[in-house]
VMD Tcl script that builds the backbone (N, CA, C; Angstrom):
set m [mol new atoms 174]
animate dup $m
set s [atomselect $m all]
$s set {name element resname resid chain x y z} {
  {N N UNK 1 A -71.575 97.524 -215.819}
  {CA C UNK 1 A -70.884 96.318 -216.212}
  {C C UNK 1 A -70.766 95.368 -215.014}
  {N N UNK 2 A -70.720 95.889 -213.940}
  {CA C UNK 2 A -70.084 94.757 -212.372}
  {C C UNK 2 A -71.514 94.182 -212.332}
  {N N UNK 3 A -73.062 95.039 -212.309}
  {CA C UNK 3 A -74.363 94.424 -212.420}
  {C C UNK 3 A -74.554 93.788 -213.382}
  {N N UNK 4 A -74.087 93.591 -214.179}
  {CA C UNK 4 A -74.350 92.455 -215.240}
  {C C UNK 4 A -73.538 91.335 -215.025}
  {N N UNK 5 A -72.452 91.453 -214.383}
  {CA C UNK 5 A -71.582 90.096 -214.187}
  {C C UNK 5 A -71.842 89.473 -212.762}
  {N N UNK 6 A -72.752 90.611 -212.169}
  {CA C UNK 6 A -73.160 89.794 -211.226}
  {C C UNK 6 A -74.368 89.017 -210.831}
  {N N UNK 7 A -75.238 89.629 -212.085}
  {CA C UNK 7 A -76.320 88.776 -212.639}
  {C C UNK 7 A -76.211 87.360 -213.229}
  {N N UNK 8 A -75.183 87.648 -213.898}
  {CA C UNK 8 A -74.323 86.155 -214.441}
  {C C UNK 8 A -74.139 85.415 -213.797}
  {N N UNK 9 A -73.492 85.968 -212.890}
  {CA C UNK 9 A -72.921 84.871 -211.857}
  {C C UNK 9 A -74.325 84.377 -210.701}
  {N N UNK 10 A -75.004 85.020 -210.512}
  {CA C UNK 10 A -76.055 84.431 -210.027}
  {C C UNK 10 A -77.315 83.566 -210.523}
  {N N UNK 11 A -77.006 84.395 -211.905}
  {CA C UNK 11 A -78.165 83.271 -212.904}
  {C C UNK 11 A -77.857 81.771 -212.641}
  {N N UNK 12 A -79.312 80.901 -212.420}
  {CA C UNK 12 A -79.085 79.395 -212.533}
  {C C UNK 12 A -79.606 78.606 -213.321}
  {N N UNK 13 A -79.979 79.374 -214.485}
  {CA C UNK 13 A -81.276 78.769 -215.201}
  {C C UNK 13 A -80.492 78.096 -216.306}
  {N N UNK 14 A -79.352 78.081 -216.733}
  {CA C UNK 14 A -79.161 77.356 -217.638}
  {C C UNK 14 A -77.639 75.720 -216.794}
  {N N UNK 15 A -78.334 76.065 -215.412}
  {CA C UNK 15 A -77.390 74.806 -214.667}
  {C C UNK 15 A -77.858 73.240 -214.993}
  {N N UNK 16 A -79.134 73.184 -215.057}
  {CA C UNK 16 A -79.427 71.609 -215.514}
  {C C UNK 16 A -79.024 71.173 -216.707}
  {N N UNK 17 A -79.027 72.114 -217.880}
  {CA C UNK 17 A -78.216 71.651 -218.869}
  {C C UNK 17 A -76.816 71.265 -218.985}
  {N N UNK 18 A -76.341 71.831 -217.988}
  {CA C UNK 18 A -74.831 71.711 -218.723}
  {C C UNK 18 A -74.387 70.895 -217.451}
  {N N UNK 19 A -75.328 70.376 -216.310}
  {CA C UNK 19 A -75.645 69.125 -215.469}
  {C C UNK 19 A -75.722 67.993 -216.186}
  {N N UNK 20 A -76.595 67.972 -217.439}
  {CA C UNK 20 A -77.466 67.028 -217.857}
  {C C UNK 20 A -76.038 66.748 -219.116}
  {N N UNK 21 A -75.394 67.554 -219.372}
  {CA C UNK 21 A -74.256 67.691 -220.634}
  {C C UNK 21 A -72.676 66.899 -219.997}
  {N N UNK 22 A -72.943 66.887 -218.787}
  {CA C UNK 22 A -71.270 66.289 -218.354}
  {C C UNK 22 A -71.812 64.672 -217.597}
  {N N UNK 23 A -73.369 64.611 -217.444}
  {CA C UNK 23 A -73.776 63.329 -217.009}
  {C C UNK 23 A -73.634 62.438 -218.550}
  {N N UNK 24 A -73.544 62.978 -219.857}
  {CA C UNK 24 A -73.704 62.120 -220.685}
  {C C UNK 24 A -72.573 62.123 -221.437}
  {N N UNK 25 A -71.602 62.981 -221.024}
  {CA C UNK 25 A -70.113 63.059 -221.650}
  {C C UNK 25 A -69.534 62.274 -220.583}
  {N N UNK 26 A -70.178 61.691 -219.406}
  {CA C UNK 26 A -69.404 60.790 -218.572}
  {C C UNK 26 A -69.769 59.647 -219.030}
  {N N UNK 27 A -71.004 59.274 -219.249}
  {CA C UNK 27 A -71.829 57.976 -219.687}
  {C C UNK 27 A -71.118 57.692 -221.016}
  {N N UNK 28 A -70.898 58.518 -221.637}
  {CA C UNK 28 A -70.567 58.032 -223.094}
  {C C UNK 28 A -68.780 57.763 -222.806}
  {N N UNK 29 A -68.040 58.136 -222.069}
  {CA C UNK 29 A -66.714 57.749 -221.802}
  {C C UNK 29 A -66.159 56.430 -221.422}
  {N N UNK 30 A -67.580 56.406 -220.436}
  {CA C UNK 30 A -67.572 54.886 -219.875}
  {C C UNK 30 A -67.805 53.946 -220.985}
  {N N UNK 31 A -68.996 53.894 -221.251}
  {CA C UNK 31 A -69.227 52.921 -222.366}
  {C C UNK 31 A -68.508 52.745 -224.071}
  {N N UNK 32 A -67.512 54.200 -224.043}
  {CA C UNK 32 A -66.835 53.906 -224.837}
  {C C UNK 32 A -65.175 52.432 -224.362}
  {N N UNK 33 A -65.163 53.047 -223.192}
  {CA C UNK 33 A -64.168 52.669 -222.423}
  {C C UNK 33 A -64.406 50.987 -222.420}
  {N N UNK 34 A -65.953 50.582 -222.048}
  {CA C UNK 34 A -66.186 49.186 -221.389}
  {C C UNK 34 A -66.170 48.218 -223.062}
  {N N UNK 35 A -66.539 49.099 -224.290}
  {CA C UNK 35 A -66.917 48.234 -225.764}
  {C C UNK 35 A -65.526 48.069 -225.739}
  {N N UNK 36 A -64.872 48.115 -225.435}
  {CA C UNK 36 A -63.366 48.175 -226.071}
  {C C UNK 36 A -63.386 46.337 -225.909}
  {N N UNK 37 A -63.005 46.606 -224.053}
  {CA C UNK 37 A -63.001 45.213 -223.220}
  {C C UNK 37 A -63.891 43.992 -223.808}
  {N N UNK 38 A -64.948 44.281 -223.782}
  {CA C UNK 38 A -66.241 43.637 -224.025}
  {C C UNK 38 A -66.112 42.557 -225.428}
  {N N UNK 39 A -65.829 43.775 -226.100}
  {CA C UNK 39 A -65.636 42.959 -227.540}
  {C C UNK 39 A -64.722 42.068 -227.664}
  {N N UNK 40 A -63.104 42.146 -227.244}
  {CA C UNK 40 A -62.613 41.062 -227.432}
  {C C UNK 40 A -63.276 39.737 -226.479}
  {N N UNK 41 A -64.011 40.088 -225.508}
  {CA C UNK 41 A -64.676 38.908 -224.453}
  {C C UNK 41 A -65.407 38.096 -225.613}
  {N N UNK 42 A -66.211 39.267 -226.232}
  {CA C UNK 42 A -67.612 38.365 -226.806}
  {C C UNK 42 A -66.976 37.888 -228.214}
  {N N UNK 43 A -65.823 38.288 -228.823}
  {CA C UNK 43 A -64.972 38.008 -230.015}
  {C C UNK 43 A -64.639 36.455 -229.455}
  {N N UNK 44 A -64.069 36.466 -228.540}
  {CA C UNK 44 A -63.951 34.907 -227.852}
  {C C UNK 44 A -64.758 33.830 -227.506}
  {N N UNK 45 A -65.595 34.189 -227.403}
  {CA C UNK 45 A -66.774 33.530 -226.770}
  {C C UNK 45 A -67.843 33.319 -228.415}
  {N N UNK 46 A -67.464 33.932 -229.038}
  {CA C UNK 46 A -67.972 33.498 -230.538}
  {C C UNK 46 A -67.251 32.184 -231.022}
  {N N UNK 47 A -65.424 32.597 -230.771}
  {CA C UNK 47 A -64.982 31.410 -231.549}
  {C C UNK 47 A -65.556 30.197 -230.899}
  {N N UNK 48 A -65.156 30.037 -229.547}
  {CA C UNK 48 A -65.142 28.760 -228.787}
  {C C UNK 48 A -66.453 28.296 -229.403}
  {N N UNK 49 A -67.603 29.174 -229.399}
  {CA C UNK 49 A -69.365 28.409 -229.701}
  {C C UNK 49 A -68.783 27.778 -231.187}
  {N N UNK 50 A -68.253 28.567 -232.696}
  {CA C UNK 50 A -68.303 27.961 -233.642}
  {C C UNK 50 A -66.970 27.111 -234.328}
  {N N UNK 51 A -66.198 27.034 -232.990}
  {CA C UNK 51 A -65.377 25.891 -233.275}
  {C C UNK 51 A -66.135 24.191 -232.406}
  {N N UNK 52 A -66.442 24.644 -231.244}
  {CA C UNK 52 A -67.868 23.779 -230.504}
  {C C UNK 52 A -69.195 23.290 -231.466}
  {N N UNK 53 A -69.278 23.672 -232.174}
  {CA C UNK 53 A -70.439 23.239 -233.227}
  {C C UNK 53 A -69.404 23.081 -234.465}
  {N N UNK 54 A -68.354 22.941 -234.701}
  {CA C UNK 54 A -67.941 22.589 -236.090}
  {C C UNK 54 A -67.509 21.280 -235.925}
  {N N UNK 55 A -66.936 20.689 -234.525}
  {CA C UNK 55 A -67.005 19.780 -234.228}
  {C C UNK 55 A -67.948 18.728 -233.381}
  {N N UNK 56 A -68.982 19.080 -233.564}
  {CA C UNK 56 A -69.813 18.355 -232.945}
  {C C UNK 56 A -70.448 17.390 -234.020}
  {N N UNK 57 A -70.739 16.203 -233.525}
  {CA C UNK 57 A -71.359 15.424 -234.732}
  {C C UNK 57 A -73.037 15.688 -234.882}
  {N N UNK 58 A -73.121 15.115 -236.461}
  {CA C UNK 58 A -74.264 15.873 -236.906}
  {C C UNK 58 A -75.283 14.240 -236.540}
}
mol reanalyze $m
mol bondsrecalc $m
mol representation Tube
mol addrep $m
């Protein structure tokens, strides 16, 4: 049993995955984090354009 857990513990073959698994559970945190911000920016930046063209003469 201690040779098998110490095989474990030395095994590295399944390290890039679960490398590759917290690089995209970080990526996806962020960009959940930044749509939040973003949207009310670009929610704003919509009105101003179609209140800017509702008054503009034709």
């Amino acid at each position: 049993m201690k040779t098998f857990f110490k095989c474990l513990w030395q095994d590295t073959q399944g390290q890039d995955l679960v490398e590759y698994a917290l690089m995209v559970g970080l990526v996806s945190v962020v960009a959940v984090a930044s749509i939040g911000s973003l949207g009310t920016q670009i929610s704003t930046i919509f009105s101003k354009v179609t209140s800017t063209l509702s008054t503009a003469p034709l």
